[in-house]
BABA-465760 format. One line per 2 residues: number of its first residue (from 1); their letters; for each residue x, z, y of N, C-alpha, C. Coordinates in Angstrom, 1 decimal. Layout:
BEGIN
NUM	A	X Z Y X Z Y X Z Y  ...
END
This chain:
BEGIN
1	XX	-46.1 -75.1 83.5 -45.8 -76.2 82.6 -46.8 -77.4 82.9  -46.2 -78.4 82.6 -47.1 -79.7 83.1 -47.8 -80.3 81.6
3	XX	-48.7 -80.8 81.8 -49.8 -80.7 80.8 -50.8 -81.9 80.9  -51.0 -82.2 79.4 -52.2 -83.4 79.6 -53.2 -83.2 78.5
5	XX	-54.0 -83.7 78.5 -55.1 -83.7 76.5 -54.4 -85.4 76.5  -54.3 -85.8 75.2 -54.5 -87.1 74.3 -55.0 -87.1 73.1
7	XX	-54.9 -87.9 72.6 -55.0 -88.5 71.5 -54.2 -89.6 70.9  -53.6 -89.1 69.7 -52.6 -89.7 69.4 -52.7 -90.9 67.9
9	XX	-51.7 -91.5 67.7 -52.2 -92.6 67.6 -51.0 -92.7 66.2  -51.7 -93.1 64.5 -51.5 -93.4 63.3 -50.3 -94.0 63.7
11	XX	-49.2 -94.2 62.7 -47.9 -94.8 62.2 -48.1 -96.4 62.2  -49.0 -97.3 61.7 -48.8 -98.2 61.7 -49.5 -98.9 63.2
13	XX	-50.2 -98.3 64.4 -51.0 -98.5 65.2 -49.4 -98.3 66.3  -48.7 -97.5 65.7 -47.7 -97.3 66.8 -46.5 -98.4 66.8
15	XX	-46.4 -98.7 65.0 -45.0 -99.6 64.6 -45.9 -100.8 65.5  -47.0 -101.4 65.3 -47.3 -102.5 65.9 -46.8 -102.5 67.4
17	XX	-47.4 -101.3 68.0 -47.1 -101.4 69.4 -45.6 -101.7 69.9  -45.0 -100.8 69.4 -43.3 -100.9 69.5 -42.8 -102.4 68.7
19	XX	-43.5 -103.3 67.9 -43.1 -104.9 68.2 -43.9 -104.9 69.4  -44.5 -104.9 69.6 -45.4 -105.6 71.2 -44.0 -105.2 72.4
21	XX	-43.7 -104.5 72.2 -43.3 -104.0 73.4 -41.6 -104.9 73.2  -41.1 -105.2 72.2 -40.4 -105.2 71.9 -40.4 -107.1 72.1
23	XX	-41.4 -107.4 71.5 -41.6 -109.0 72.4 -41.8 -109.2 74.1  -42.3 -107.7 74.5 -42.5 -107.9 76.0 -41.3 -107.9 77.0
25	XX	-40.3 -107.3 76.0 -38.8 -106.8 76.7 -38.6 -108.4 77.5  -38.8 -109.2 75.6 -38.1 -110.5 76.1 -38.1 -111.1 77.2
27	XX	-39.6 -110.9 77.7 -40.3 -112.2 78.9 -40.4 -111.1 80.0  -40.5 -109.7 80.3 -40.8 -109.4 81.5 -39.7 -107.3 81.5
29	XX	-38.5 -108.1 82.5 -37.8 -106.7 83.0 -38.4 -106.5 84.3  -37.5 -105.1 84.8 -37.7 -104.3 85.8 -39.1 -103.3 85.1
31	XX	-39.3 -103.4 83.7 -40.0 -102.5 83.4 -39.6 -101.2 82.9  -39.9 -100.4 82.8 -39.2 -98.8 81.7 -40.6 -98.6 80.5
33	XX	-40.0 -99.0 79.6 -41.1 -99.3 78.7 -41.0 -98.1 78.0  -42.6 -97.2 77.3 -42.5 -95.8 76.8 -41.8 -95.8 75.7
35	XX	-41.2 -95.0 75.5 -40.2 -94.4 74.3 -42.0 -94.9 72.8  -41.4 -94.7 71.6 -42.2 -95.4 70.6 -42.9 -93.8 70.7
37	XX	-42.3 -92.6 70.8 -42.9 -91.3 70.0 -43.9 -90.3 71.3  -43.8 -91.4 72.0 -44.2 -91.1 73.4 -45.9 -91.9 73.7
39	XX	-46.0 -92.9 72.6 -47.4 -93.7 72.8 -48.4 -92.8 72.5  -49.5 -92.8 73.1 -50.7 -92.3 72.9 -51.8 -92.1 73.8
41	XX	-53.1 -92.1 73.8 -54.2 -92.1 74.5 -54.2 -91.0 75.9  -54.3 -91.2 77.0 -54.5 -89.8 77.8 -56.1 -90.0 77.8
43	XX	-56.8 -88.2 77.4 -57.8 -88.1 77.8 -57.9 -87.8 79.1  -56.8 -86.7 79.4 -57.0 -85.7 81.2 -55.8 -85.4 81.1
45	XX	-55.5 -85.9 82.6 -53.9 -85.4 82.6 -54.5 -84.1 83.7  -54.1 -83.0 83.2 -53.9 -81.7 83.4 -53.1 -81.3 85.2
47	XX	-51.6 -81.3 84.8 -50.8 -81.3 85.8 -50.4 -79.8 85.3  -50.0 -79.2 86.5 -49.2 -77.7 86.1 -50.0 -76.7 86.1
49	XX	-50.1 -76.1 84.9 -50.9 -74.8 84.5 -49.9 -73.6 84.2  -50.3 -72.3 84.6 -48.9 -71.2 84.4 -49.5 -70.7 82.7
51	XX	-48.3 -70.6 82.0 -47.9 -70.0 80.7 -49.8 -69.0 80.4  -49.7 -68.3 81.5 -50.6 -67.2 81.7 -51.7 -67.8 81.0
53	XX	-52.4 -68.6 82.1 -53.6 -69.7 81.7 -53.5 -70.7 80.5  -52.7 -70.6 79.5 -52.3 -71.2 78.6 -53.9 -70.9 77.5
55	XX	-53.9 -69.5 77.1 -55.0 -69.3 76.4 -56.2 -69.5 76.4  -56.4 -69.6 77.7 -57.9 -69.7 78.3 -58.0 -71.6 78.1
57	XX	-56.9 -72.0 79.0 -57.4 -74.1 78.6 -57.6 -74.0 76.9  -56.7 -73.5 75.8 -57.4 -73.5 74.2 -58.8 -73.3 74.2
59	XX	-59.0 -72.1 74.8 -60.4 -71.9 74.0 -61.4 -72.8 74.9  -61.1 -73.2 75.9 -62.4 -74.5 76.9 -61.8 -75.8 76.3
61	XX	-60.7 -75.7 75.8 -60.9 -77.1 75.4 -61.2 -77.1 73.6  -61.4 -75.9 72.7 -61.7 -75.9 71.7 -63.5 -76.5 71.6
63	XX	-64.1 -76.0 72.2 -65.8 -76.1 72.6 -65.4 -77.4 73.4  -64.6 -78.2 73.8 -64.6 -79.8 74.4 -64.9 -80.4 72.9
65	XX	-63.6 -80.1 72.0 -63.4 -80.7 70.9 -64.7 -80.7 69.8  -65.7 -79.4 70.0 -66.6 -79.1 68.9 -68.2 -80.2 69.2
67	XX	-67.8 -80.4 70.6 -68.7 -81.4 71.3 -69.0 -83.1 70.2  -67.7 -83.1 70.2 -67.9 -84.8 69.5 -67.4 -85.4 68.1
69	XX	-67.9 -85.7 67.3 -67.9 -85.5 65.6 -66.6 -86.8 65.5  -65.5 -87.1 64.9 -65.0 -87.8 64.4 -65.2 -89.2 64.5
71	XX	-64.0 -90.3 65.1 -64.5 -91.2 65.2 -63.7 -92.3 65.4  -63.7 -93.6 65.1 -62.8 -95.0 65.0 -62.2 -95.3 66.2
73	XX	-61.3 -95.4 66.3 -61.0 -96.5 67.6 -60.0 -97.6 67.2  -60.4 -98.8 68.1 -59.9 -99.3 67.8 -58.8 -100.0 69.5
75	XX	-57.6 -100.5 68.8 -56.4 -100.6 70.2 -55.8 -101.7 70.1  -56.1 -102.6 71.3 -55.9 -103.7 71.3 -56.0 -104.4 73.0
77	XX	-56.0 -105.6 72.9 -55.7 -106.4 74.1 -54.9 -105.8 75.2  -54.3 -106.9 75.3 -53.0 -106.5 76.3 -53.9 -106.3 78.2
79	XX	-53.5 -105.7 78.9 -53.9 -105.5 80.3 -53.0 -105.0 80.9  -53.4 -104.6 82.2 -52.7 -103.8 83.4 -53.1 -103.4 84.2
81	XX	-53.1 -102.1 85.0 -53.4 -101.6 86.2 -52.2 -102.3 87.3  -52.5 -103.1 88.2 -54.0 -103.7 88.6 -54.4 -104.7 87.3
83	XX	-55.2 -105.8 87.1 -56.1 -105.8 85.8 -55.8 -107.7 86.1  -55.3 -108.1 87.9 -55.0 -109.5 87.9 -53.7 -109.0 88.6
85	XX	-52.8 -110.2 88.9 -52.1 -110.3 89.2 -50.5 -109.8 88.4  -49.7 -108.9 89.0 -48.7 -108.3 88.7 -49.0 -106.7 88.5
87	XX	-49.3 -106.2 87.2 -49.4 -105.2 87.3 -48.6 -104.2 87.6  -48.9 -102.8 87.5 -48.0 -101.6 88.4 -47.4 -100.9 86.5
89	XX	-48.6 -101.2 85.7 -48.9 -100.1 84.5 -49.3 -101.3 83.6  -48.6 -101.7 82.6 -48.7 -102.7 81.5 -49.6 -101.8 80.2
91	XX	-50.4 -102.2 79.7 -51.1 -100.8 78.6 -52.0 -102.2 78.0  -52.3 -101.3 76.7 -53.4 -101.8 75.6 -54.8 -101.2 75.8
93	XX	-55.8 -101.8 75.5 -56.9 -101.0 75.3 -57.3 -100.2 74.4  -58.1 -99.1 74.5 -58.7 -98.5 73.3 -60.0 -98.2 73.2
95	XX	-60.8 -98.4 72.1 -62.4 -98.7 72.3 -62.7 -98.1 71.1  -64.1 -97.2 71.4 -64.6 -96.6 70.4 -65.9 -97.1 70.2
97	XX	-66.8 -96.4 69.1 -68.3 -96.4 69.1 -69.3 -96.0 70.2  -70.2 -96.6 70.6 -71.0 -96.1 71.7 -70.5 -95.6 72.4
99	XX	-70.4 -94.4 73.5 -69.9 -94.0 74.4 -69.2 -92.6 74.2  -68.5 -92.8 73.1 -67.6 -91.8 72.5 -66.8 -91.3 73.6
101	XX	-65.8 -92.6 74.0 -64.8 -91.8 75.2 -65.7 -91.3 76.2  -66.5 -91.8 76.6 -67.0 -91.6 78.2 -67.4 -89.2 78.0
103	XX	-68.1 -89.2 76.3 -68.7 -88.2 76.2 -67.4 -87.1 76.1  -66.2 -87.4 75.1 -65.2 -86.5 74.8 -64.5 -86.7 76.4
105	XX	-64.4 -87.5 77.2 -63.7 -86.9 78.2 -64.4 -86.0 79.6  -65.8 -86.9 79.3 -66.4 -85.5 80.1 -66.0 -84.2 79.8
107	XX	-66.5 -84.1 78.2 -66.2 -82.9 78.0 -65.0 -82.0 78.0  -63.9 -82.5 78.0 -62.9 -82.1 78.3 -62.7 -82.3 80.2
109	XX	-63.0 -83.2 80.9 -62.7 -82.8 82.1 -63.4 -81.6 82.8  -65.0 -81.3 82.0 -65.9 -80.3 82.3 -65.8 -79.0 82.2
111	XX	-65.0 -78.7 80.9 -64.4 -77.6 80.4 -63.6 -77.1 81.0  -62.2 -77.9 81.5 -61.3 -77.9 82.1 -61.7 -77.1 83.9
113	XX	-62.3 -78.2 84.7 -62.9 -78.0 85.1 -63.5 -76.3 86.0  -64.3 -76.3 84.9 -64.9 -75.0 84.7 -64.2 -73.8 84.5
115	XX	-63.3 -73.7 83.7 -62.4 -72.8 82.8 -61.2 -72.4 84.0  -60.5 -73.6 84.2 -59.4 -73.5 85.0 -59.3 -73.7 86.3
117	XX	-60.8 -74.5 86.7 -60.6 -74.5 88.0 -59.8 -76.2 88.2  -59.8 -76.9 87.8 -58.8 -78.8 87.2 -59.9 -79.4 88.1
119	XX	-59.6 -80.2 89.0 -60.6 -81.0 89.6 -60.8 -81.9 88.7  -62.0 -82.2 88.7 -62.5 -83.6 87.9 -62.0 -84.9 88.4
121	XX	-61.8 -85.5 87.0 -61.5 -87.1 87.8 -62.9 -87.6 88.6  -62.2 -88.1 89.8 -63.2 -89.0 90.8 -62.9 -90.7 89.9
123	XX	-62.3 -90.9 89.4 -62.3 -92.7 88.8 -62.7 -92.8 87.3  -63.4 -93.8 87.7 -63.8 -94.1 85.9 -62.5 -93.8 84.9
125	XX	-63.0 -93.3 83.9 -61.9 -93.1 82.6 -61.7 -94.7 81.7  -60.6 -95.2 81.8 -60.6 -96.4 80.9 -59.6 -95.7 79.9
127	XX	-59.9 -95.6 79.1 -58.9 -95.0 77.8 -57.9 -96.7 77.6  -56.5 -95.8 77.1 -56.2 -97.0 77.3 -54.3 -96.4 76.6
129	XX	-53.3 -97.3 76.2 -52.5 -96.7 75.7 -51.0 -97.1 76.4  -50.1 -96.7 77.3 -49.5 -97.3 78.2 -48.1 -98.0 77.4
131	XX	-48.0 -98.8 77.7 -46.4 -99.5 77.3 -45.6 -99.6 78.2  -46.0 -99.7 79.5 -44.7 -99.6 80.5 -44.8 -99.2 81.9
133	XX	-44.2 -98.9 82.5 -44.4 -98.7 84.3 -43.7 -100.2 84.8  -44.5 -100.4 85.5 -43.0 -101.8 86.5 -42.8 -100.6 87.4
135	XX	-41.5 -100.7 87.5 -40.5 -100.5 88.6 -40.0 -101.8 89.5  -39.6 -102.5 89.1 -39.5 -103.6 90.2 -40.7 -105.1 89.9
137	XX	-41.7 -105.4 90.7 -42.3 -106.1 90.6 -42.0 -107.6 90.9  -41.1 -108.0 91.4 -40.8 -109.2 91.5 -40.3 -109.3 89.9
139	XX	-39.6 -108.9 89.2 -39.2 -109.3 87.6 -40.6 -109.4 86.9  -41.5 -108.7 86.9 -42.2 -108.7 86.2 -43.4 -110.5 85.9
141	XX	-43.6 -110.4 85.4 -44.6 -111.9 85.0 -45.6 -111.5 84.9  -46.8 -112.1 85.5 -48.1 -112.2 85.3 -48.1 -111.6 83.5
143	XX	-49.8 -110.8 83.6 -49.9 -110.8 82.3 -50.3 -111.7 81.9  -50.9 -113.1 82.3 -51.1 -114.0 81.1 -49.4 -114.5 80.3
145	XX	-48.5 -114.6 81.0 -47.7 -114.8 80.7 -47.1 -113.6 79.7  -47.3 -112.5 79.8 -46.9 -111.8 78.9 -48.1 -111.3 77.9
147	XX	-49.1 -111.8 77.9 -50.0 -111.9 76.5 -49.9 -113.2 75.7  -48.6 -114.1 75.9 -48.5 -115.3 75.8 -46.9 -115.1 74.9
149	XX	-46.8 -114.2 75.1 -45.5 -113.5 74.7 -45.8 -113.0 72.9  -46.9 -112.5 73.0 -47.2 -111.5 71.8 -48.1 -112.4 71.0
151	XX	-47.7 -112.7 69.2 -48.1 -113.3 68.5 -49.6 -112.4 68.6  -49.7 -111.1 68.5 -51.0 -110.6 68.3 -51.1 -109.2 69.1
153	XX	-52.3 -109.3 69.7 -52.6 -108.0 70.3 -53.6 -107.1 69.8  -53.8 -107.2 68.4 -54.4 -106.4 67.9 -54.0 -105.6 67.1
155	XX	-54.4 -103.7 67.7 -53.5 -103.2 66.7 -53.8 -102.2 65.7  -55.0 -102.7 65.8 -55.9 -101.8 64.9 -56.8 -101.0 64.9
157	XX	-57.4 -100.1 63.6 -58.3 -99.3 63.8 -57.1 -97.8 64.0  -57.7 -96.5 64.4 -57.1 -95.4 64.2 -58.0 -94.3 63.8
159	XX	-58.2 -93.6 63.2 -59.1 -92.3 62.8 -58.8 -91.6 63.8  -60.0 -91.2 64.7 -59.9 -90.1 65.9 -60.1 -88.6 65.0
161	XX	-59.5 -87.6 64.8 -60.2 -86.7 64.3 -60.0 -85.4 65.1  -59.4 -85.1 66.0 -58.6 -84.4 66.6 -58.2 -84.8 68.2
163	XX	-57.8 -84.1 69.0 -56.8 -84.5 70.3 -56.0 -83.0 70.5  -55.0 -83.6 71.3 -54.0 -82.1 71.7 -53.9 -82.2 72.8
165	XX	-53.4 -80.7 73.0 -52.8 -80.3 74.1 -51.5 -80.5 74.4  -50.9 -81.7 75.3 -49.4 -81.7 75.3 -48.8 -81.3 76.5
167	XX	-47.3 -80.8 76.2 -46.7 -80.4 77.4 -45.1 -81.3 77.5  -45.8 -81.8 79.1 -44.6 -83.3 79.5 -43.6 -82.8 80.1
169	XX	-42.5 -82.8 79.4 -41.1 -82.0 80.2 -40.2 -83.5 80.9  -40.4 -83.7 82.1 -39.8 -84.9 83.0 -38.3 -84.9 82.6
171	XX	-37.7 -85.8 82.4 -36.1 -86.0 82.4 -36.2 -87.1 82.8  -34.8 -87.1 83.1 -34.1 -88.6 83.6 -34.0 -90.0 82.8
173	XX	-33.8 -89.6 81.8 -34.1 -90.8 80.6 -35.5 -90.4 80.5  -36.6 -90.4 81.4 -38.3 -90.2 80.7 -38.5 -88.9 80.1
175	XX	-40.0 -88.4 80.0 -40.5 -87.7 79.3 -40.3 -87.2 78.4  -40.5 -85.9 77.7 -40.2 -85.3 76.4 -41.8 -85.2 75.9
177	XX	-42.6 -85.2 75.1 -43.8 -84.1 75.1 -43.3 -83.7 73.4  -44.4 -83.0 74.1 -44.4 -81.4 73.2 -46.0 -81.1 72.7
179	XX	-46.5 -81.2 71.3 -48.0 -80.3 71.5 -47.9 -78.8 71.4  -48.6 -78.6 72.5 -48.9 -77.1 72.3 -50.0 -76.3 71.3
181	XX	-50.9 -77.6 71.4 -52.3 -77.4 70.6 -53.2 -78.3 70.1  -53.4 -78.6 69.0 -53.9 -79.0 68.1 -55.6 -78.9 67.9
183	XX	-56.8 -79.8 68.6 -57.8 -79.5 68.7 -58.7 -80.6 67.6  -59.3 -79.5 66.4 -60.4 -80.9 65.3 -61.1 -81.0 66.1
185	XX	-62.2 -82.2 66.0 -63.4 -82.6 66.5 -64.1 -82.5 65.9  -65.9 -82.0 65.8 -66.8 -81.8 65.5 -66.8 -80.2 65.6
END
């Protein structure tokens, strides 16, 4: 099964996003922008773990979760991977207290890691919450242009209290996820 950790993201942090995305339609196609029930933070995308190995990622990522006590984030400004130009990956940011992400995603890549054997990410983690892929880059418009688009890119605070374990079933019309598991923090 194909597998990632996130963190998922309050009702009104989401309706915001889905207007954002929904003003972005207007000004920039050739994108596939994520389904609304589909937004959310990736800590570690996983990849394919067997059913088998299912119990063992819970309990390494339960001791990830006991690592880091509850905490704000806040999701906002518009960006892109690449960060000038015409991006590939249209996304918002997400920002916490002190070095919250940097600490819960160690911990979860470490665990991971360790437990299953998951290579660690080699690139900095920018937490971050995606709204679209480009598929065709000529359609697409510079992001100033499409931060120009959106009355506001602020979309709030969200209570971190938790992250899960989800499982990404690929279809043709996009992604399904699924949580498998449900991890409190502290």
């Amino acid at each position: 099964m194909r597998t990632f950790v996130a963190l998922e993201l309050d009702e009104d942090c989401r309706e915001g996003l889905v207007r954002a995305i929904g003003a972005l339609k207007r000004v920039a196609s050739g994108v596939r922008w994520v389904k609304p029930d589909s937004l959310h933070v990736t800590l570690k995308f996983i990849g394919d773990i067997k059913s088998t190995d299912l119990p063992d990622a819970i309990d390494c990522l339960q001791d990830a979760a006991a690592a880091v006590e509850p905490f704000t984030m806040s999701v906002g400004g518009l960006s892109g991977f690449p960060p000038r130009g015409t991006p590939r990956v249209i996304h918002v940011g997400a920002e916490g207290p002190g070095d919250v992400f940097r600490r819960l995603h160690a911990a979860v890549d470490g665990a991971l890691a360790e437990e299953l054997g998951v290579s660690p990410d080699n690139r900095r983690y920018i937490p971050h919450v995606t709204l679209g892929r480009v598929k065709r880059r000529g359609e697409c418009p510079s992001l100033q242009t499409m931060r120009e688009a959106l009355e506001d890119d602020d979309f709030g605070q969200v209570l971190v209290d938790s992250f899960v374990l989800m499982e990404s079933d690929l279809r043709p019309d996009g992604a399904v996820y699924t949580v498998l598991h449900r991890f409190p923090l502290g």
